[in-house]
N, C-alpha and C positions, 0 to 999 in steps of 0.2 A: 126752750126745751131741746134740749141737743138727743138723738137718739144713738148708739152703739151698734155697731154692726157687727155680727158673729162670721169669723173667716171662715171659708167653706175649706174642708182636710183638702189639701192638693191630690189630684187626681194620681190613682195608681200608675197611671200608664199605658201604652199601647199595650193589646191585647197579648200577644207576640212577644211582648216584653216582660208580661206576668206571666205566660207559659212558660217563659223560661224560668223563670225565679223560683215559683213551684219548682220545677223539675230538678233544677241546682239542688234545692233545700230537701227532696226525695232522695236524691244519688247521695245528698252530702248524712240526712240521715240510714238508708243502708250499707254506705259507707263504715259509721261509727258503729253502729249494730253488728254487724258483719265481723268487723275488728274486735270490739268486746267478743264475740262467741268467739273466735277463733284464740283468742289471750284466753279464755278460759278452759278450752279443751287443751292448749296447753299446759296451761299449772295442775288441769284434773290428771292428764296425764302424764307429768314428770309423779304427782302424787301417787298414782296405780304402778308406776314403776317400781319407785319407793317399795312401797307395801309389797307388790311381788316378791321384790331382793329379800327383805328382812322375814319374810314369809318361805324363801326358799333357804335362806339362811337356817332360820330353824329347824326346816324339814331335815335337812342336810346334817343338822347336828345333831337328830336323831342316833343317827347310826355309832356316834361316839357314843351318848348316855346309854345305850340297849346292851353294848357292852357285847354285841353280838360279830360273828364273823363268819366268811364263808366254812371256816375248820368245824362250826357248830352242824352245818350239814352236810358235809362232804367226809371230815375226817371219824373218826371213830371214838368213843372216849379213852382207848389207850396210846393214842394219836401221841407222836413227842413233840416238843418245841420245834424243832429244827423244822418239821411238819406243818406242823403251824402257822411258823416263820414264813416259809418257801411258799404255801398259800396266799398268805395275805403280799407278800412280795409280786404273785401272780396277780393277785386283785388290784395292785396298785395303793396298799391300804399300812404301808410303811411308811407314805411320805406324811410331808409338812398337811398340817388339816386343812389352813387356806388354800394352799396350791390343790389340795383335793378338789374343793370347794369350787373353786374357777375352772379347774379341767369338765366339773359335773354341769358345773353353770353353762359353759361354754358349748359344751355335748346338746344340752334342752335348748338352746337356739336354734340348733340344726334339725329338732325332733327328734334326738336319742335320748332315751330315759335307763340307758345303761341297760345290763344285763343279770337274770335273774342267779341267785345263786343258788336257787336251787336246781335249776336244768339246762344255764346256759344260757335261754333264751331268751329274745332278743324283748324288753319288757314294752317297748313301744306296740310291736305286732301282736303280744298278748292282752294289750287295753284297745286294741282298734273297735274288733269286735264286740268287746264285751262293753266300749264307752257308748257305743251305740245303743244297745239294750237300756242301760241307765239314761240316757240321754233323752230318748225314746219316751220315757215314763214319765224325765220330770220335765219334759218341756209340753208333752200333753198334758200334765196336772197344774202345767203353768196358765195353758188355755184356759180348762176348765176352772181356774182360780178367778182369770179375770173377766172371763166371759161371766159365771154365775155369782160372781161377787158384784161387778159391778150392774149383774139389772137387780140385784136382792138389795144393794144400796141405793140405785136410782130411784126404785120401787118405796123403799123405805124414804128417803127425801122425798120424794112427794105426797108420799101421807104422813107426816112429818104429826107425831105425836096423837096418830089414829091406831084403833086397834092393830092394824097391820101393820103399822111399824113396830109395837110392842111386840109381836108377834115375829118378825124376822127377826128382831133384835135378840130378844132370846132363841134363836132356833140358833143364831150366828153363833152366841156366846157357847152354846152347847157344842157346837163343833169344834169350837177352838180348843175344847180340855179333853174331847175321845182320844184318844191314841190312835197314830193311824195303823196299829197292827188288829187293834179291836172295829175298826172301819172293814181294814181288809178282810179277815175272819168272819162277821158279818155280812161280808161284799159275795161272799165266795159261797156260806150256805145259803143263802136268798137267792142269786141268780146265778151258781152253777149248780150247784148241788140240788136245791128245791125244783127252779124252773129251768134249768138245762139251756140257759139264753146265751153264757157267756162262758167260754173255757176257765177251769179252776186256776189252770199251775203252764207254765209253756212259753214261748216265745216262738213267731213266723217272720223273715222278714217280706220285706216287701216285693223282691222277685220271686219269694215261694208260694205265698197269696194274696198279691195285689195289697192294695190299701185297706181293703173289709177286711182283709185278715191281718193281714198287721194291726188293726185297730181292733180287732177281735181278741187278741191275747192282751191290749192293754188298756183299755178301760178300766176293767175293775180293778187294776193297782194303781193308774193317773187319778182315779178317782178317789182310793182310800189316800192318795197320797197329799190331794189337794185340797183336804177340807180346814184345814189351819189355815190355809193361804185366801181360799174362799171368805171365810171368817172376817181376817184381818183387812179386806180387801174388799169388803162390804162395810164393813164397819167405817173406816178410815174414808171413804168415797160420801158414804152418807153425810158423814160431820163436815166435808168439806162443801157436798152442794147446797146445806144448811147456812153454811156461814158466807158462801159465795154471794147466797140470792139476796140477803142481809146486807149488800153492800150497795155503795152511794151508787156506783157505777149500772148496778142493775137496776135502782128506782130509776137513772138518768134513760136508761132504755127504753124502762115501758114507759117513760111520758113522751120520747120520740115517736114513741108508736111502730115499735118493732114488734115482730111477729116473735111466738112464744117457743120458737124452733130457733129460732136464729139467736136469739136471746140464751136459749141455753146450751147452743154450740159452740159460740162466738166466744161469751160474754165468761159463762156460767163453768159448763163442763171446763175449760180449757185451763181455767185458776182453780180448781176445785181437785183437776187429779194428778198437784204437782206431790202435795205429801201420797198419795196413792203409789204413784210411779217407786219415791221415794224407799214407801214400805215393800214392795216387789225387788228392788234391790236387798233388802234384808232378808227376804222369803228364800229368794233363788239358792240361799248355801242349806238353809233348811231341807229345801228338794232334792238335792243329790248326796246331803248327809243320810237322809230318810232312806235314800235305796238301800243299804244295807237291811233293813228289817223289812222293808217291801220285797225285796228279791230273795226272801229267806220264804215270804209266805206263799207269792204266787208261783216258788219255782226259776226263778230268771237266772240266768247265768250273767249277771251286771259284773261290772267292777267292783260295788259294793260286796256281790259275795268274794273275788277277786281277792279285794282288801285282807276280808277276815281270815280264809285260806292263808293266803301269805303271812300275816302277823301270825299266825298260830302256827307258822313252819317257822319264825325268824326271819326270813326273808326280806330283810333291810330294804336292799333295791328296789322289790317290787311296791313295798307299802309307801315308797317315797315316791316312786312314778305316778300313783294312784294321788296320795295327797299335790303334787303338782300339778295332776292336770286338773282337780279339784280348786288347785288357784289359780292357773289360766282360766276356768270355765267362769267363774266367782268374780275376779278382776274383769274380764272380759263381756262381763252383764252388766255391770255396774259402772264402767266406764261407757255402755251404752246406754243407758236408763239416764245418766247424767248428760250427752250430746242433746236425749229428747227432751229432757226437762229444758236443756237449756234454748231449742229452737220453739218446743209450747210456750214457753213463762221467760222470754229474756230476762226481767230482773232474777232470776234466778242466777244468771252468769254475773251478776254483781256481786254475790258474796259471796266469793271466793277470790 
């Protein structure tokens, strides 16, 4: 009877010898990791480029299709050609349209948005101000978006098909179809009108009353501003920590016997609010399109009212300053909501 002997696996190694190995295979994976994100923020980025150009492009071609020019506000209507002529010769608005195009392009790198035709002035120093007011609103209804949407979705994931989830679910949907002018006009008789809590109509900045008052004139418009975004933002967070917790990765958790925090920091929240982040990239042009009707109800001197001013004089140059920095702000969110996404959710820098 002959018996078999099983070889024992050859020894890893001096200890000294496996720290290093580890540590290679560590450096050599944030090595690769590192590399992918970085190959990805730049294809996002030659792609935000992209979209800027052909987005300025358009803007710019505006001012051909409107069929408008400085002689519509300066000259008079029994104005002659030669008058006309001699204006638009002053504007610069005889030459080749490309060459226009690249002189205007070339100006908004340096921060010139040209000059208004209706007063001369300089259109950059007439959105400083007024981009802050707008900015102001929609980047505190951006707050209030993702702060109240994501505990009314957490809230709802975890009573996941309990009265309260039917219960925010529908409060959500009902938000998402108010108008935010029927928000605001409701915002305004409740708490300024009724209970005197919060100014109707106004704008302070922050060296005229501190923070309390600058957040005193903007509450109730970040707020009527924010509830579409609240909505989508609750909704969208729920369905992902639903389908997160669903996964092989989180049963593999709780049988390690991880704690039920770490489990849904780690494991859970972190894959759950990549479509989230996603839908906030969509939201952001919402909120500064929206200032127009918000800065008509509560009063604001925005760029939205800005805009409509201008359009409703002609004023080519200025409605074009207004839609560019409307796509620097736009590109400029979305090109970071994609950096986070891709340092939360590396495979996310795989597809692309």
């Amino acid at each position: 009877m002959t018996t078999t002997s099983t070889a024992a696996p050859p020894a890893p190694g001096p200890p000294e010898i496996v720290r290093g190995r580890r540590t290679e295979a560590v450096r050599l994976h944030r090595f690769a990791r590192t590399r992918l994100t970085v190959r990805f923020l730049l294809q996002t980025t030659v792609v935000f480029v992209t979209v800027f150009l052909m987005a300025t492009f358009i803007t710019f071609g505006l001012q051909g299709l409107s069929g408008l020019s400085p002689a519509h506000l300066k000259l008079s209507d029994d104005a002659t050609q030669a008058q006309i002529d001699e204006l638009n010769h002053e504007w610069g608005l005889d030459r080749p349209f490309v060459t226009q195009y690249l002189d205007w392009l070339g100006a908004i790198v340096h921060g010139d948005l040209g000059k208004s035709w209706y007063n001369g002035a300089a259109i950059t120093e007439l959105l400083v101000d007024r981009a802050a007011v707008s900015l102001s609103v929609a980047l505190l209804a951006l707050v209030i978006g993702i702060v109240a949407g994501g505990v009314l979705g957490g809230v709802a994931a975890r009573f996941h098909t309990r009265w309260i989830d039917r219960l925010i679910t529908g409060f959500t949907s009902l938000m998402a179809i108010i108008p935010a002018f029927v928000v605001g006009i409701l915002l305004v008789a409740v708490f300024a009108a009724t209970f005197k809590l919060l100014p109707a109509a106004g704008y302070m900045t922050i060296a005229e009353g501190g923070i309390g008052g600058w957040l005193r004139f903007l509450w109730l418009p970040a707020i009527a501003l924010s509830f579409d975004t609240v909505a989508d933002v609750a909704r969208q967070l729920r369905i992902g920590l639903i389908q997160a917790y669903r996964e092989n990765y989180v049963t593999g958790a709780v049988l390690r016997g991880l704690s039920g925090a770490r489990i849904f920091f780690v494991h859970v929240l972190r894959n759950a609010v990549g479509p989230t982040l996603a839908i906030l990239g969509l939201k952001f042009p919402n909120l500064i399109g929206g200032a127009v009707v918000t800065e008509a109800i509560f009063g604001l001197t925005g760029y939205g009212q800005f805009a409509a001013a201008s359009a409703n004089r002609g004023d080519v140059p200025a409605v074009q300053g207004v839609l560019v920095l409307a796509i620097v702000l736009v590109v400029a969110f979305n090109l970071l909501v994609n950096v986070i996404l891709a340092r939360l959710i590396p495979a996310a820098s795989r597809g692309i």
